[in-house]
N, C-alpha and C positions, 0 to 999 in steps of 0.2 A: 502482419499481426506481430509487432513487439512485444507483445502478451509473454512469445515462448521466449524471447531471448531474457526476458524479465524473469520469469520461471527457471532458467538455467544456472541465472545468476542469484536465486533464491537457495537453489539445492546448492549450487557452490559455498553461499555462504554457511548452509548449516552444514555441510558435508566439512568443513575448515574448520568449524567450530566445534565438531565430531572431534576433530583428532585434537587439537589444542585442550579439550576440555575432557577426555576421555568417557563421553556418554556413548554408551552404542544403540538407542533407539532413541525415537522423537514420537512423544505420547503426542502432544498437539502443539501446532504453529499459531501463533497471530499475527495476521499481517493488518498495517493500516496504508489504503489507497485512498487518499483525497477525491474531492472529485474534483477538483482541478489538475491532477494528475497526468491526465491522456491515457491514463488505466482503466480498461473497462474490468471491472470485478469477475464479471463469468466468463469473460476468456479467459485473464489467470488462473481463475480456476479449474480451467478445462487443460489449460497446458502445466499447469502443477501435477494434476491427473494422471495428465499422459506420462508424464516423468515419473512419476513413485514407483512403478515396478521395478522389485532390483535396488531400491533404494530407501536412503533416513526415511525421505516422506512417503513410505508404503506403510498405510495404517494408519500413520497419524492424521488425526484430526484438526482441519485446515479453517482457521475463522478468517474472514478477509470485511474488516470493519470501512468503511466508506464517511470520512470526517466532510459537510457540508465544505462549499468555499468561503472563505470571507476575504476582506480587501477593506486597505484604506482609502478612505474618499476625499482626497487632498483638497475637493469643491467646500464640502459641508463640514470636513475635519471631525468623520463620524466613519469608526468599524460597521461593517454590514456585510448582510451574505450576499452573496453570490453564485449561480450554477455555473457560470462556465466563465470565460474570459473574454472582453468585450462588450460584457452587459454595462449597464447604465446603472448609474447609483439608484436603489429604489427610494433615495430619500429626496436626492435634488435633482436629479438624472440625469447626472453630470458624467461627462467617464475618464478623468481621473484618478483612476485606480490602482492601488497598487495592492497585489494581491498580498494577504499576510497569512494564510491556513487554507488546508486542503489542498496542497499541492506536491506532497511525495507519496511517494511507496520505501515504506519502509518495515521493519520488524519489530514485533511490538514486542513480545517475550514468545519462549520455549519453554516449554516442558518436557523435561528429559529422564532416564533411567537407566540404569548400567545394564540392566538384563535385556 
């Protein structure tokens, strides 16, 4: 489960971003995982979880938004979505694809407060 080393590396970055910015609590997170990721949503959530006691993310409230995939189709020279990687163009079912959204995990904004 990369889920927790992904969650360790989440608190690190807002834990860096604690002391560079001098917030000392974290009202709530937003993270976005694509679903071309390899992020399943509810183990991050479950290994964010386990990390917050003792920690910025004890309390705060954690959104984790899930952007559709999409991908160019260098057959039909047409954007389209996509669930995972390997499918077929739904337009010409071609699989020249080249994925262009839904493919990180990253942080979308903080909400922070000094007290």
């Amino acid at each position: 489960m990369h889920e927790a080393s992904l969650a360790g590396g989440v608190l690190q970055l807002v834990e860096e971003t604690a002391k560079r910015e001098g917030f000392k609590r974290l009202d709530s997170l937003r993270l976005e995982a694509g679903q071309l990721s390899g992020v399943e949503a509810h183990a991050l959530r479950f290994a964010l979880d386990a990390l917050a006691p003792g920690t910025l993310l004890a309390g705060a409230r954690i959104d984790i938004e899930e952007p559709p995939g999409q991908a160019w189709c260098m057959d039909c020279s047409q954007t389209v979505p996509i669930t995972q990687r390997g499918d077929a163009c739904p337009l010409c079912e071609g699989y020249l694809l080249q994925p262009t959204a839904g493919q990180g995990l990253r942080v979308l904004d903080m909400m922070v407060s000094d007290d």
